[in-house]
C-alpha positions in Angstrom: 26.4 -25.5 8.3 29.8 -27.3 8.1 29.6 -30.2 6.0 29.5 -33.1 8.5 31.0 -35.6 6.5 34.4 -34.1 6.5 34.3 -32.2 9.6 36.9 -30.5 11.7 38.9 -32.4 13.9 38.0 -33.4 16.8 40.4 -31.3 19.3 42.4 -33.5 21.3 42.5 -33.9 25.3 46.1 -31.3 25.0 44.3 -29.0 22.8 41.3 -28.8 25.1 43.9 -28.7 28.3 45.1 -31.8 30.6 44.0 -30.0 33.7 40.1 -31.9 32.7 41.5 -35.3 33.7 42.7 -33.8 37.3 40.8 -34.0 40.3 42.1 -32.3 43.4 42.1 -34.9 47.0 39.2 -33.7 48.5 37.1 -34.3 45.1 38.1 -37.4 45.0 37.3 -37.9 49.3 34.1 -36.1 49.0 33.2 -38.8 45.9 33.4 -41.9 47.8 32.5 -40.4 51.2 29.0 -39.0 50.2 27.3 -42.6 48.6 29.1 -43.6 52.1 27.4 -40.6 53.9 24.1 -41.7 52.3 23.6 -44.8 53.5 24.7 -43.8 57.1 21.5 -41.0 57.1 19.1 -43.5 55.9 19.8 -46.3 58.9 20.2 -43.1 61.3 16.9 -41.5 60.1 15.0 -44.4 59.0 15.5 -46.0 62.7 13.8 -42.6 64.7 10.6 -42.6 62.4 12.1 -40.0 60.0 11.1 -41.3 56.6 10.9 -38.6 54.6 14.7 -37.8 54.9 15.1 -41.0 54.9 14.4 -41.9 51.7 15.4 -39.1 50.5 18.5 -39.7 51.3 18.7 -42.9 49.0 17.5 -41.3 46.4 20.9 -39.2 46.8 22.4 -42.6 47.5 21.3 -43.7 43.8 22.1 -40.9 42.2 25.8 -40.6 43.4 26.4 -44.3 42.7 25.2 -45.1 39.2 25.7 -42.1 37.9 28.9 -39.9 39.3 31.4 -42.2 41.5 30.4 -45.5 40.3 30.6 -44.0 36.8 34.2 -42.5 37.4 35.2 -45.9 38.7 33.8 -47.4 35.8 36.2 -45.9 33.7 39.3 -45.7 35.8 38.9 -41.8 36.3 40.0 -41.4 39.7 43.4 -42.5 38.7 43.1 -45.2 41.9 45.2 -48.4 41.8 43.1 -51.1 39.8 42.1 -53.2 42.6 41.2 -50.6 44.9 38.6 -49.4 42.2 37.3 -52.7 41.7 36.7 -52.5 45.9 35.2 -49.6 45.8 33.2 -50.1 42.5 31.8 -53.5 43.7 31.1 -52.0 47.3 29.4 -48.9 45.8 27.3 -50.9 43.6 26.6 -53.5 46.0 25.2 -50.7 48.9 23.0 -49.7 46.0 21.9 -53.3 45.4 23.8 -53.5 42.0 26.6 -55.3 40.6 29.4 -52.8 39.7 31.6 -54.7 37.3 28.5 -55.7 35.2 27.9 -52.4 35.3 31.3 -51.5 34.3 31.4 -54.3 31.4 28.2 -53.2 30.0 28.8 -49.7 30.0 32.3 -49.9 28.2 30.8 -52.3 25.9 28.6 -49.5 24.8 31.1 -46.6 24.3 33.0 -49.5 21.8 29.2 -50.7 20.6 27.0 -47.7 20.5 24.5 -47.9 18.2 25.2 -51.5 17.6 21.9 -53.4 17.8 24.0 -55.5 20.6 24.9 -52.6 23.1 22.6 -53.9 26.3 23.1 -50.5 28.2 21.3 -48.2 25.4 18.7 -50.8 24.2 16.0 -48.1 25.5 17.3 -46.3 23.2 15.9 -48.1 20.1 11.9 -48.5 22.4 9.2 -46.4 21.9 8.4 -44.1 25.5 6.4 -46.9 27.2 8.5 -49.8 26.5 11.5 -47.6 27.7 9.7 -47.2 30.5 9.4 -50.9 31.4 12.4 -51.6 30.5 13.3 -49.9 34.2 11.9 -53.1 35.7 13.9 -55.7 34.3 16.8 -53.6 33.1 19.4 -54.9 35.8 18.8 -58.0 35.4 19.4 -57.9 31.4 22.4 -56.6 32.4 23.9 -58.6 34.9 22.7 -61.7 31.9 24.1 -60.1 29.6 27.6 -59.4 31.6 28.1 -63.2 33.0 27.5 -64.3 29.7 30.0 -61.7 27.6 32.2 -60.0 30.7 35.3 -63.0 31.2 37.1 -60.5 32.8 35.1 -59.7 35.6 32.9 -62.8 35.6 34.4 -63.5 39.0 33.6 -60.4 40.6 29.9 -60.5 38.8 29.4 -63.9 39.9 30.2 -63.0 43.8 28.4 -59.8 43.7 25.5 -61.8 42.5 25.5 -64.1 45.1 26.1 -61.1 47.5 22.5 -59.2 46.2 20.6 -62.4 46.4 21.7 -62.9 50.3 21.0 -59.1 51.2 17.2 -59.4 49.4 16.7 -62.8 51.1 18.3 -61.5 54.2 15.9 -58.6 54.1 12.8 -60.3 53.7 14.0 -62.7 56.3 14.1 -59.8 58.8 10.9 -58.3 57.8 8.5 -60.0 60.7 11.2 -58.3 63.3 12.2 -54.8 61.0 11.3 -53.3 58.1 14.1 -51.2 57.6 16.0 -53.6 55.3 13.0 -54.4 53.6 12.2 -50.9 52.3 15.9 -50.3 51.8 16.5 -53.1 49.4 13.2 -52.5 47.9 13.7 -48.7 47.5 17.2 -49.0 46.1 16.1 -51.5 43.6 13.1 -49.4 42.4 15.4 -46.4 42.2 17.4 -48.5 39.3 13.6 -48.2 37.2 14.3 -44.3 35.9 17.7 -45.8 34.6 17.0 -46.5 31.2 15.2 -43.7 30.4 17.4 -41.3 32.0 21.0 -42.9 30.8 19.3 -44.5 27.4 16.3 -43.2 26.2 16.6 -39.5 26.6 20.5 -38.8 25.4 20.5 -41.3 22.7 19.4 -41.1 18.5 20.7 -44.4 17.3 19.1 -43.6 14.3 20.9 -40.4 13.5 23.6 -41.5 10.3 26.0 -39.5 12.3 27.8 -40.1 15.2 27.7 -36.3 16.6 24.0 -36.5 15.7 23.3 -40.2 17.5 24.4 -38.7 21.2 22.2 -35.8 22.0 23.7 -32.1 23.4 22.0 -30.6 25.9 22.5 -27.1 27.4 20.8 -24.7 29.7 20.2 -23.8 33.1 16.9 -25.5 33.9 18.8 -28.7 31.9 21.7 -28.3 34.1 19.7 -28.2 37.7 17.0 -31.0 36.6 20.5 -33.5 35.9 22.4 -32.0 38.6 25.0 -31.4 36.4 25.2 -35.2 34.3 23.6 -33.5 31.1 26.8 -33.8 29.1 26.9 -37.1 27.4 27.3 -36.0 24.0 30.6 -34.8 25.4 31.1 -37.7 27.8 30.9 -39.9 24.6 33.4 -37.9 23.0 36.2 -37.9 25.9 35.4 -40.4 28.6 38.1 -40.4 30.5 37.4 -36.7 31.9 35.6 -37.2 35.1 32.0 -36.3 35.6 33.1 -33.4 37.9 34.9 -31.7 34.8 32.1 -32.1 32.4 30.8 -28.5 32.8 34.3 -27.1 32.1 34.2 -29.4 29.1 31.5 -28.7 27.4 32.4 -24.7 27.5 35.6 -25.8 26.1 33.9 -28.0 23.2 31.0 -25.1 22.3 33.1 -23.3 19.6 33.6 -26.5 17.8 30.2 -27.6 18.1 29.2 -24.1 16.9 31.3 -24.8 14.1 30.0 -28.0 13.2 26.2 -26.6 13.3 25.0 -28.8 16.2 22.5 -27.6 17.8 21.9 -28.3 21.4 18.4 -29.5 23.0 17.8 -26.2 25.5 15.9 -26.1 28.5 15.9 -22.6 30.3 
């Protein structure tokens, strides 16, 4: 095994190949249309008595959000002028009952942080299983504490986008004697935030690993790579965030001969 305390260099973005930080136009449209997309089905379904779909399709509406376009806006990867990405980040994140720029302050706050007892996002990280679990019910609120209190920059937008989540859950209950479709919206979207901790926190993370190649965990394989739809590549996301989530695959088959070299061995499923 290489001897870790001296390792290779890490190759840069140029050695690895530019072409990882492009996405082509319809990428970038399909991105912000499908949470868009999403939302649509679940009014259109929801309102003829088709639950099933219908909540299926906010689970997709979750997933697309927190995790791929709100995540690329989070960190500036769709190269889109800054305050149409704050838009777009705070309307995403908003739709999915969320504030995006808390979002977006915590989450940078733990790629400069990580393992820092005082990184919010990755606190599941450092909980046993059933803590981690409950963590899920308050973990949005932790954040969106933790961002008005250390997030200057976007305290603005955080504050509004507050504001604008407390009127759409009182709105919803509100409308509840006359339609339950807001209702079960706003509460499925906000129980769909629950998994989030252990998903983004819990499972990737080893804070106490005395390496930093060793604290983020690498995951290959092709059971792996359907169960996360393709988002099981944080080790590697860690390392170069400013490749977007679509070119993660491409990547991580990029970064395997240096991992190889270093004598990490990935977590495999399938």
């Amino acid at each position: 095994m290489t001897d870790l305390v001296n390792p290779p260099s890490q190759p840069s973005l140029s050695e690895l190949g530019l072409d990882l930080l492009l996405l082509s136009k319809w990428q970038i449209t399909r991105l912000i249309t499908l949470p868009a997309a999403s939302f649509a089905a679940y009014w259109v379904l929801a309102s003829r008595g088709f639950w099933i779909p219908a909540v299926f399709s906010l689970v997709v509406l979750s997933f697309v959000t927190y995790g791929s376009t709100s995540h690329d806006l989070v960190h500036g990867n769709l190269r889109l002028p800054r305050l149409v990405n704050d838009i777009l980040l705070s309307i995403l994140e908003l739709v999915a009952i969320r504030s995006g720029h808390a979002y977006q302050a915590a989450h940078l706050h733990h790629h400069a942080r990580f393992p820092h007892v005082d990184d919010v996002e990755a606190a599941a990280a450092r909980m046993k299983l059933t803590r981690a679990l409950l963590e899920g019910l308050i973990f949005q609120m932790r954040v969106y504490c933790w961002a008005l209190k250390n997030a200057r920059g976007w305290r603005n937008w955080i504050v509004a986008e507050g504001g604008i989540i407390a009127i759409t859950v009182i709105g919803a209950i509100l409308l509840a004697p006359y339609t339950l479709l807001p209702v079960v919206y706003v509460g499925l979207m906000i129980a769909g935030s629950w998994t989030i901790p252990l998903i983004t926190s819990y499972l990737p993370h080893d804070p106490h690993a005395t390496n930093p190649l060793h604290q983020t965990r690498l995951f290959r394989g092709w059971l792996a790579r359907i169960c996360a739809f393709e988002h099981l590549y944080h080790l590697e996301h860690h390392l170069y965030p400013a490749v977007p989530h679509q070119n993660w695959p491409k990547l991580a088959q990029r970064l395997d001969p240096w991992f190889e070299q270093l004598g990490i061995r990935p977590v495999r499923l399938g």
